[in-house]
C-alpha positions in Angstrom: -27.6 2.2 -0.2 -24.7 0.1 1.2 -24.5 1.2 5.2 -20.8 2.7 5.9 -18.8 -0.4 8.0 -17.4 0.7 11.7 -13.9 0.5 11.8 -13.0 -1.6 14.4 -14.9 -4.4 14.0 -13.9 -4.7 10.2 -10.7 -4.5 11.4 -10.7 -7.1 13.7 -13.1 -9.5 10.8 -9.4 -8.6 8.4 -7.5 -9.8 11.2 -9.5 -13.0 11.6 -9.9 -13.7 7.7 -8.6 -16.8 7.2 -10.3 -17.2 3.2 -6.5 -17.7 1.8 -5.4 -20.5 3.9 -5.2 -23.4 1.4 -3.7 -21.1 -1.1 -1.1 -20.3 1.4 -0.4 -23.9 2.4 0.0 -24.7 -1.2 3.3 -21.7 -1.8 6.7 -22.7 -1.5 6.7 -21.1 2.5 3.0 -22.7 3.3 2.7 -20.0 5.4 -0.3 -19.5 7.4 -2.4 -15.9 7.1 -2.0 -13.0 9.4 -3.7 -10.3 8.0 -2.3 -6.7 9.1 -4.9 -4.7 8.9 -3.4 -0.5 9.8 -6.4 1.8 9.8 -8.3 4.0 12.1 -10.6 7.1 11.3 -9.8 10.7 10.3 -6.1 9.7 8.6 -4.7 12.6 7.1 -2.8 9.9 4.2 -3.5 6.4 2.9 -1.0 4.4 1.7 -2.1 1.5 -1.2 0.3 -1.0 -1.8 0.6 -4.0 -2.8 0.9 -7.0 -0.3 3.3 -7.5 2.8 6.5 -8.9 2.5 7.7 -12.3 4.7 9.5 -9.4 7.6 6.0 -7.5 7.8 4.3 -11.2 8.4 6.5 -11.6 10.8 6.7 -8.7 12.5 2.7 -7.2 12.3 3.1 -3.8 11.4 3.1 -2.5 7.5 6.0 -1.6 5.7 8.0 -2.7 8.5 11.5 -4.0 6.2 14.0 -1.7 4.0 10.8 -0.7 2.0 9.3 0.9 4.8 12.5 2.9 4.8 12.5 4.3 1.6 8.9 5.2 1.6 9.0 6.8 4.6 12.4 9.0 3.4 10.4 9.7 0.0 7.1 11.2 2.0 10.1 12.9 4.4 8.3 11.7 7.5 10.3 9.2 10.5 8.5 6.0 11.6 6.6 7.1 14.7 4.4 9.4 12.1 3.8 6.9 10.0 2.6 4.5 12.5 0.8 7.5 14.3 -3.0 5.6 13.2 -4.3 8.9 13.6 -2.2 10.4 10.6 -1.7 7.3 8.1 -3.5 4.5 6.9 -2.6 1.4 4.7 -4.5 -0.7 2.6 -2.6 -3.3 0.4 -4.1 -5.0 -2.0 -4.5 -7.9 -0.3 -3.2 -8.0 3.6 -1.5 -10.9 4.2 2.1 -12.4 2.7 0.9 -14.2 -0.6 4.3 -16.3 -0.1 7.1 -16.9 -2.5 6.9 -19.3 -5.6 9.7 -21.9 -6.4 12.3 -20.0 -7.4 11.6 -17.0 -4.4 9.7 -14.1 -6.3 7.0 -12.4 -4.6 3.5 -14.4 -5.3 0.9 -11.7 -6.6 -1.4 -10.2 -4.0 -4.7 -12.9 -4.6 -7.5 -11.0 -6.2 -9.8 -12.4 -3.3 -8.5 -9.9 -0.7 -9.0 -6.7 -2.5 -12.7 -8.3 -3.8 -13.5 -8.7 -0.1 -12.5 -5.9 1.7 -11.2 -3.0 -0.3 -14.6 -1.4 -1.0 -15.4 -1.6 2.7 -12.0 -0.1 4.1 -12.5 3.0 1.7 -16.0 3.1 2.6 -15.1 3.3 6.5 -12.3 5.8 5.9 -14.2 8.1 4.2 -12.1 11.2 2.3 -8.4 10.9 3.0 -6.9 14.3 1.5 -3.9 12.4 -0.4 -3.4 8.6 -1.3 -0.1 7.3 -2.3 -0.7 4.5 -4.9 2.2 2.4 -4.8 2.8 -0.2 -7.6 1.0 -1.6 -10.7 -1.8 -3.4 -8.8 -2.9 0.0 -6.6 -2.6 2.2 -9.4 -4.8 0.0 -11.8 -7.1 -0.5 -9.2 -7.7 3.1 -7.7 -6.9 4.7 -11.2 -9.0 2.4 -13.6 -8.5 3.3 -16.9 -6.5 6.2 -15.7 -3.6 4.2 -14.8 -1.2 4.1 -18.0 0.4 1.0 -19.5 3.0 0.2 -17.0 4.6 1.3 -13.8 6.6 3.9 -15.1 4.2 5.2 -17.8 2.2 5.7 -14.3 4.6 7.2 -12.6 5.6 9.5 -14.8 1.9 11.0 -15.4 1.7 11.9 -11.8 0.9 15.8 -12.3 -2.0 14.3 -13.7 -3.0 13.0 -10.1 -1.7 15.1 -7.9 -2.0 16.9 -5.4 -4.9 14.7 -3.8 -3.3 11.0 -5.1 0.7 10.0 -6.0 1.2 7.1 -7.9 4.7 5.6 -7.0 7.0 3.0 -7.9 7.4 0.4 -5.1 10.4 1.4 -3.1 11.9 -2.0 -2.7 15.1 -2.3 -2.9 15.1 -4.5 -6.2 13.9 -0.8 -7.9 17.5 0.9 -7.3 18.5 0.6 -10.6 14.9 1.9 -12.1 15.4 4.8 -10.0 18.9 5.7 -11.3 17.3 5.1 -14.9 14.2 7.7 -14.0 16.4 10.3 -12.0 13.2 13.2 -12.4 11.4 10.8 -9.9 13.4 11.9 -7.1 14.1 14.9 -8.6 11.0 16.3 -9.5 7.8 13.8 -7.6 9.7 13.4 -4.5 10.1 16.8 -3.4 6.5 17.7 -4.0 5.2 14.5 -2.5 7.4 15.8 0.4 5.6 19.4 0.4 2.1 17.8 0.0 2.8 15.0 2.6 3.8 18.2 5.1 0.4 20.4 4.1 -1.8 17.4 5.1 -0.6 16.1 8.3 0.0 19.7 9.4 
């Protein structure tokens, strides 16, 4: 049986882990890591995203850009709750900013991160009474088979999930335009993500 990590010091091996630095040298930005690592025992909600964006690199906290906004207006909470480590924990799928390509889209998340320290994280956490699953990558990887073909497919199966897990769409920005073509999302997901998001960190 695989013994159950501490959670500081795997926190503090994430913020060391420097396995992706060729990779990153090689993207258009040739960034170097910085792993943000946001996790502490007994949170009430973990949020599984995808990767950080160039503002989170910068800055060192998660979802810390226009994204953070939305999310945080779709679970109906402010920002001191959801930096509160005592209430909300994130695990991307990989934790540093995979860069941009040539033309400035988003590299994937490298498989290598969630391969090296996903399994551990959950292990450490323990049972987290709701997990928001944000974008293709989380959903097929906490999902499995589960997860439907696609985002939206996803998305729109969330009754299936819920009330312990959400899959969601990620709130960037550039998904304005799917959310005007899905309107039950905010209609109909939102306000009971809001309700469930309440009952847990109450």
């Amino acid at each position: 049986m695989t013994a159950t990590p501490r959670i500081g010091p795997l926190r503090d091996e994430i913020a060391a882990c420097r396995l992706c630095a060729g990779r990153f040298a090689a993207t258009a930005t040739a960034h170097a890591p910085r792993p943000v690592p946001w996790f502490a025992p007994g949170a009430r909600i973990l949020v599984c995203g995808q990767a950080p964006g160039m503002r989170v690199h910068e800055e060192g906290r998660p979802f810390f850009d226009p994204s953070g906004d939305r999310l945080r207006a779709w679970m109906g909470i402010d920002a001191a709750t959801f930096y509160d480590l005592a209430r909300i924990a994130v695990l991307p799928m990989a934790f540093c900013f995979p860069g941009y390509d040539a033309k400035g889209a988003d590299l994937p998340p490298p498989r290598l991160c969630a391969d090296t320290w996903h399994a551990g994280v959950m292990r450490a956490l323990g049972p987290v009474p709701l997990t928001l699953l944000i974008g293709g990558y989380a959903q097929k990887w906490h999902l499995g088979p589960a997860a439907r073909p696609g985002v939206t497919a996803t998305v729109a199966a969330w009754r299936d999930h819920a009330p312990d897990v959400f899959p969601l769409p990620h709130p960037s920005w550039r998904n304005t335009a799917w959310l005007k073509r899905n309107p039950w999302f905010e209609a109909e997901l939102v306000p009971a993500l809001r309700t469930r998001v309440a009952e847990v960190l109450q």
